[in-house]
LUMVEXPA-883828 format. One record per residue (C-alpha): y, z, x; residue in three letters. Coordinates in Angstrom, 2 decimals. Layout:
N
<rec><north>Y</north><up>Z</up><east>X</east><r>ALA</r></rec>
...
end
This chain:
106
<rec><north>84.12</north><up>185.46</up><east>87.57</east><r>UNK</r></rec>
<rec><north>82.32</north><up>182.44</up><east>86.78</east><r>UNK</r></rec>
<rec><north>84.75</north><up>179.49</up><east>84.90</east><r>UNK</r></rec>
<rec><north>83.42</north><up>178.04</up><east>82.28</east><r>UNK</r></rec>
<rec><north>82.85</north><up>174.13</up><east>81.96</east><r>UNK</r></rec>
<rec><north>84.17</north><up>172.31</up><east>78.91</east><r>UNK</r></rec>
<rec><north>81.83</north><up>169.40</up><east>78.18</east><r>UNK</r></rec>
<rec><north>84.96</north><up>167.09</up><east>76.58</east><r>UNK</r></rec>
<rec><north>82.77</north><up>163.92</up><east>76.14</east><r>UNK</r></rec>
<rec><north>82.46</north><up>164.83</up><east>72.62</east><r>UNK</r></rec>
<rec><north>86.33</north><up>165.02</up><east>72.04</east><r>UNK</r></rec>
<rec><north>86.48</north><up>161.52</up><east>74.52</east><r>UNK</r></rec>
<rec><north>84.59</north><up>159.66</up><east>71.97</east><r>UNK</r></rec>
<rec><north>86.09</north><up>160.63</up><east>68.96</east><r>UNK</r></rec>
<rec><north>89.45</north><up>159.96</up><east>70.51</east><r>UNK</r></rec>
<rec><north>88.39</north><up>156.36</up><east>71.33</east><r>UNK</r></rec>
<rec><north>87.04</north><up>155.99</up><east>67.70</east><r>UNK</r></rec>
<rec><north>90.26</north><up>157.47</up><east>66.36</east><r>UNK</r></rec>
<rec><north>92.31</north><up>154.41</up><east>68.25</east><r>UNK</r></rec>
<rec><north>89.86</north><up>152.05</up><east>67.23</east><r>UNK</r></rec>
<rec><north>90.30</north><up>152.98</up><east>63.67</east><r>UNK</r></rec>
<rec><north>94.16</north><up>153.02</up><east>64.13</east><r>UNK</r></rec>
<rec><north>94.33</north><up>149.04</up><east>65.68</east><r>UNK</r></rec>
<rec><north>92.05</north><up>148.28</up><east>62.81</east><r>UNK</r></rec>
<rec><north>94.37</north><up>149.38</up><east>60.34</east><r>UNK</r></rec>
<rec><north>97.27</north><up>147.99</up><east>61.76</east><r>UNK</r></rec>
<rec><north>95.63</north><up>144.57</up><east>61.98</east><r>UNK</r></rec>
<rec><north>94.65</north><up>144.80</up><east>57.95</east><r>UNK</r></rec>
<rec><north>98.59</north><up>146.04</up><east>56.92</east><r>UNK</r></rec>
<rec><north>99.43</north><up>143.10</up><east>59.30</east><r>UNK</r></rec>
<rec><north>97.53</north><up>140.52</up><east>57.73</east><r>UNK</r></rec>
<rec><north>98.20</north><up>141.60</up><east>54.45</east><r>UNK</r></rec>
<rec><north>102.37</north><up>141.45</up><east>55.00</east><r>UNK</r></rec>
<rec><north>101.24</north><up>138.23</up><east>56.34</east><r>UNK</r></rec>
<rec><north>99.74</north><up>137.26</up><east>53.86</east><r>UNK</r></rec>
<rec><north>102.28</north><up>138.54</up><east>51.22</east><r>UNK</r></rec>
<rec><north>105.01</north><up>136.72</up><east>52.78</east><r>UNK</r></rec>
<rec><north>103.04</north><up>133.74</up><east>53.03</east><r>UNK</r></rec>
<rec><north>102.51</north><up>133.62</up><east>48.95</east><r>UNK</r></rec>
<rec><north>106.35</north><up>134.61</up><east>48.49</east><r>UNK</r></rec>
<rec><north>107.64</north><up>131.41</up><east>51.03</east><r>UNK</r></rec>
<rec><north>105.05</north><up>129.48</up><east>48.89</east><r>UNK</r></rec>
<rec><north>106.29</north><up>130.80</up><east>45.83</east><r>UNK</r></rec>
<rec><north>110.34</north><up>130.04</up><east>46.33</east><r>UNK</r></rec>
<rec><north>109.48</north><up>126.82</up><east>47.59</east><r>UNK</r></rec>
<rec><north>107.96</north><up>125.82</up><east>44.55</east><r>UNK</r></rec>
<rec><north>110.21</north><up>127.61</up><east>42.72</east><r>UNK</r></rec>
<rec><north>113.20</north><up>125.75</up><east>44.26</east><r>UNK</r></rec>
<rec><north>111.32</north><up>122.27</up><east>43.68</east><r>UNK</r></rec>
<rec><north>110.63</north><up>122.84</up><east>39.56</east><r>UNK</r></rec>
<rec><north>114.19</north><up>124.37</up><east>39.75</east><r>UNK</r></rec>
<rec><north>115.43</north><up>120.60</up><east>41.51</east><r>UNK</r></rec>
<rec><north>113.95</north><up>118.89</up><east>38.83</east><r>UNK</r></rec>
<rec><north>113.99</north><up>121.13</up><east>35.51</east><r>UNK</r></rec>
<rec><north>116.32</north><up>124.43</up><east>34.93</east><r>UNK</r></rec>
<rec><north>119.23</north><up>123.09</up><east>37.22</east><r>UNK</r></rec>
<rec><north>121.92</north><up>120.86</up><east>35.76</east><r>UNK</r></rec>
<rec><north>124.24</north><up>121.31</up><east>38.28</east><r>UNK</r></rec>
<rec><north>125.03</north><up>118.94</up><east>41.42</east><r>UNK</r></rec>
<rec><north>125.50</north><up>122.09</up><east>43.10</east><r>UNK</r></rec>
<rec><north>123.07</north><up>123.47</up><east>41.89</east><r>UNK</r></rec>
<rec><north>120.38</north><up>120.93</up><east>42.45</east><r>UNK</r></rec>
<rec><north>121.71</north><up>120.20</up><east>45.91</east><r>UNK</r></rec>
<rec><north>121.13</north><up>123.90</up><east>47.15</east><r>UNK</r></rec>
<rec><north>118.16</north><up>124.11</up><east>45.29</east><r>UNK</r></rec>
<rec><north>116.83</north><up>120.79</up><east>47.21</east><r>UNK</r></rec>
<rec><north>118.21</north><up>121.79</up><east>50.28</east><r>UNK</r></rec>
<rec><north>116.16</north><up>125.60</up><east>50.51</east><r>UNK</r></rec>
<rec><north>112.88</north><up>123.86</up><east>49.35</east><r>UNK</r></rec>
<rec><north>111.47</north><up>122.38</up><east>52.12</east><r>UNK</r></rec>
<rec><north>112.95</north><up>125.18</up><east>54.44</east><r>UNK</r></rec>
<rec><north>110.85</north><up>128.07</up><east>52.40</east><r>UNK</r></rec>
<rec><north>107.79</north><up>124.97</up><east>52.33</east><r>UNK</r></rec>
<rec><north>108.15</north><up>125.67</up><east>56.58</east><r>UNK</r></rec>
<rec><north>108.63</north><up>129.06</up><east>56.58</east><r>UNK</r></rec>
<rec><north>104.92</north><up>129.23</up><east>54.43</east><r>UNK</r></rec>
<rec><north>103.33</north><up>126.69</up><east>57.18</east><r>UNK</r></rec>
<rec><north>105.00</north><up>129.18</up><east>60.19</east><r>UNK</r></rec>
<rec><north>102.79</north><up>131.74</up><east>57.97</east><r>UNK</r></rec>
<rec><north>99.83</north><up>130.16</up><east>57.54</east><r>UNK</r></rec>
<rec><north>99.78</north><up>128.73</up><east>61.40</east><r>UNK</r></rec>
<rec><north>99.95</north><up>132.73</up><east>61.97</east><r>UNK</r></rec>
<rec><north>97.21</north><up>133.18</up><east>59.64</east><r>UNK</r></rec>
<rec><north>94.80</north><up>130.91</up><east>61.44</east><r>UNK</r></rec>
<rec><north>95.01</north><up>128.52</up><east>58.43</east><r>UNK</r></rec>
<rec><north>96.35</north><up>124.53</up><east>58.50</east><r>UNK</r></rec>
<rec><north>99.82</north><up>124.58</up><east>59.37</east><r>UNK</r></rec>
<rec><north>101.10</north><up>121.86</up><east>57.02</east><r>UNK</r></rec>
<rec><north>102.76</north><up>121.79</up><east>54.12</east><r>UNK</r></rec>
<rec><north>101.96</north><up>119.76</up><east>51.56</east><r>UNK</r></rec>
<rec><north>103.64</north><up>116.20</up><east>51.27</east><r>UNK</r></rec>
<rec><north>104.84</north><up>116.87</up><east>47.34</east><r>UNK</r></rec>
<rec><north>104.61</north><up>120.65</up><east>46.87</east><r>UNK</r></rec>
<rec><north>103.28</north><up>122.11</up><east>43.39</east><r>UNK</r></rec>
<rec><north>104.92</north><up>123.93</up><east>40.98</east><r>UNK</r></rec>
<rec><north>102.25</north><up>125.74</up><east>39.34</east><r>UNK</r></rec>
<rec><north>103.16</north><up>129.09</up><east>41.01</east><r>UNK</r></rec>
<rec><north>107.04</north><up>128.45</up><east>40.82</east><r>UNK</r></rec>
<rec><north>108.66</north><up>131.63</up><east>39.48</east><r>UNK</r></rec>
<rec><north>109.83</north><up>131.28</up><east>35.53</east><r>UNK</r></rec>
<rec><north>113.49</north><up>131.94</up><east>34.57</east><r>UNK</r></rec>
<rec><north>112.50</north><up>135.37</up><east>33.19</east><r>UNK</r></rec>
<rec><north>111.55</north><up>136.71</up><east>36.67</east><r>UNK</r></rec>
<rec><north>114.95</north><up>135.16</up><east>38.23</east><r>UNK</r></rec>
<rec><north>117.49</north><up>136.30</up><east>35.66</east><r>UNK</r></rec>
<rec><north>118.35</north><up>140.09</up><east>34.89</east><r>UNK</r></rec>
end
């Protein structure tokens, strides 16, 4: 009896497309986290600058808000360096996208 030949280049290929597609998507969810955590480092940094100077009365208060600013401001250059994009924080950060007392209080 004869055996029969199975011609698996078909089957190859789409297998090779199929892991292609796979490392694609896993590169897109991973810059997208990245990104994501990049805008929420940003985010608490400026939050804990307008905090320094506006909603906190405190000493305490104002010293641990002063104190976890510039470490978030790093943790969004370690982010961006990851990104591909300038690694440096910004001498005087912004507060434009500092998170309002509504979105910190339940």
């Amino acid at each position: 009896m004869p055996s029969e030949h199975i011609d698996t280049r078909l089957l190859e290929e789409l297998t090779e497309q199929s892991q292609d597609l796979a490392s694609d998507a896993l590169r897109i969810t991973r810059g997208a986290l990245l990104d994501f955590g990049q805008a929420v480092e940003d985010q608490a940094a400026q939050t804990d600058v307008f905090a320094t100077y506006n909603d906190v009365t405190s000493p305490g208060g104002i010293a641990t808000a002063a104190t976890l600013a510039p470490v978030e401001a790093m943790h969004a250059a370690v982010l961006d360096h990851v990104l591909g994009r300038r690694p440096v924080p910004d001498d005087f950060l912004p507060v434009a996208k500092a998170a309002g007392p509504t979105l910190l209080t339940v």
